[in-house]
C-alpha positions as a Python dict, from the first residue, in 0.01 Angstrom:
ca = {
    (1, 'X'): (0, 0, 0),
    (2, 'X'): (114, -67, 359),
    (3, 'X'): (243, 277, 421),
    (4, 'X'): (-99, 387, 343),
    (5, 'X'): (-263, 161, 539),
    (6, 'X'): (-23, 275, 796),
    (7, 'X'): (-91, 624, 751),
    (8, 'X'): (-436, 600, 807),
    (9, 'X'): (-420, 416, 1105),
    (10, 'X'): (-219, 698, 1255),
    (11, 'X'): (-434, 962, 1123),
    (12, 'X'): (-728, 774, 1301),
    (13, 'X'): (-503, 766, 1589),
    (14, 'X'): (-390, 1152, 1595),
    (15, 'X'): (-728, 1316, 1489),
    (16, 'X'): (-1020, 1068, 1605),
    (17, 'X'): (-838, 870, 1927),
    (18, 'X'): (-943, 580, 1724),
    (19, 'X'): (-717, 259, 1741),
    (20, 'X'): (-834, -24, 1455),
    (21, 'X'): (-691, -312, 1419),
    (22, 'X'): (-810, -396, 1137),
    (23, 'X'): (-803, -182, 865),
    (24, 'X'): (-827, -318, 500),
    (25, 'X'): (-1191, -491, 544),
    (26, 'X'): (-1313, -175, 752),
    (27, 'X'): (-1649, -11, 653),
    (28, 'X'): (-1565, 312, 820),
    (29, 'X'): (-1912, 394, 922),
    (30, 'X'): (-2061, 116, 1033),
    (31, 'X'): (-1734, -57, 1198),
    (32, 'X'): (-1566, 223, 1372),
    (33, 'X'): (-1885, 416, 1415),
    (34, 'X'): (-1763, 746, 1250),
    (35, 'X'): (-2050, 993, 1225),
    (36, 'X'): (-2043, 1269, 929),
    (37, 'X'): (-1839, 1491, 1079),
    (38, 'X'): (-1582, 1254, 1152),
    (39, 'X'): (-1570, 1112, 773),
    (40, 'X'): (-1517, 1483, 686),
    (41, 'X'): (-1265, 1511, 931),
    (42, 'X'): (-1060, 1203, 880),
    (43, 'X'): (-1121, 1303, 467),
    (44, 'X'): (-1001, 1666, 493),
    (45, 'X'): (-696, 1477, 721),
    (46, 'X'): (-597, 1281, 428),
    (47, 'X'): (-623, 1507, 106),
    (48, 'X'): (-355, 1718, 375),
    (49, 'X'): (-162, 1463, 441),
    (50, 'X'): (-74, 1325, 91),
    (51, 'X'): (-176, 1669, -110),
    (52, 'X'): (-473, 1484, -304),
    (53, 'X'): (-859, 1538, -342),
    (54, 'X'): (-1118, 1303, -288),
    (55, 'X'): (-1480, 1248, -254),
    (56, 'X'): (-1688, 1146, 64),
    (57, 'X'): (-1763, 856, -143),
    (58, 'X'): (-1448, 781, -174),
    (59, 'X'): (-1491, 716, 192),
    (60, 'X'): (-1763, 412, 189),
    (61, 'X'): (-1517, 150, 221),
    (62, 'X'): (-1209, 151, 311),
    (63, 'X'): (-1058, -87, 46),
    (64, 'X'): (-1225, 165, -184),
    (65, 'X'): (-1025, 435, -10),
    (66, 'X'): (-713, 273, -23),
    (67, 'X'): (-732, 236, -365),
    (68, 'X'): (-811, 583, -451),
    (69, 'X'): (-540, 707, -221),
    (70, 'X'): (-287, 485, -421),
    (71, 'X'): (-385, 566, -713),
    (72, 'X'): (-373, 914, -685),
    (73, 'X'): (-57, 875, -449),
    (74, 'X'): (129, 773, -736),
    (75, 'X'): (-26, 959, -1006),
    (76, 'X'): (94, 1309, -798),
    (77, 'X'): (472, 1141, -766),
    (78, 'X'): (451, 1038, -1148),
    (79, 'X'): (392, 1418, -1259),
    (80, 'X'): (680, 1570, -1011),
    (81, 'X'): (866, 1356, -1103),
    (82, 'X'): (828, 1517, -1506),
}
């Protein structure tokens, strides 16, 4: 999970100039202040960056992120993999 977590972090860094240090516990809206257009930004960044779809609900909480991401992560490796 920690290159996710990782990846995250930089896409907050590259796209949004914004630096947490904490990630895992991070409501995205309320902690790092992200207004709509930022959660579809930083979304849209994601689904690129990993070639997966989600929902902006996916994008309440960030440990509910993280586990969407891994899931689906490894669900898109499992069927290139067949």
């Amino acid at each position: 999970m920690r290159p996710i977590v990782n990846g995250i972090q930089k896409l907050l860094k590259q796209k949004l100039n914004i630096y947490p240090t904490k990630l895992t516990q991070t409501d995205l809206k309320k902690d790092l202040d992200l207004v709509d257009w930022e959660m579809l930004y930083l979304l849209n960044a994601i689904e690129q960056t990993w070639h997966i779809s989600l929902a902006l609900n996916d994008m309440d909480n960030m440990e509910h992120l993280l586990a969407v991401v891994k899931k689906q992560v490894s669900a898109t490796a499992l069927r290139s993999n067949h």
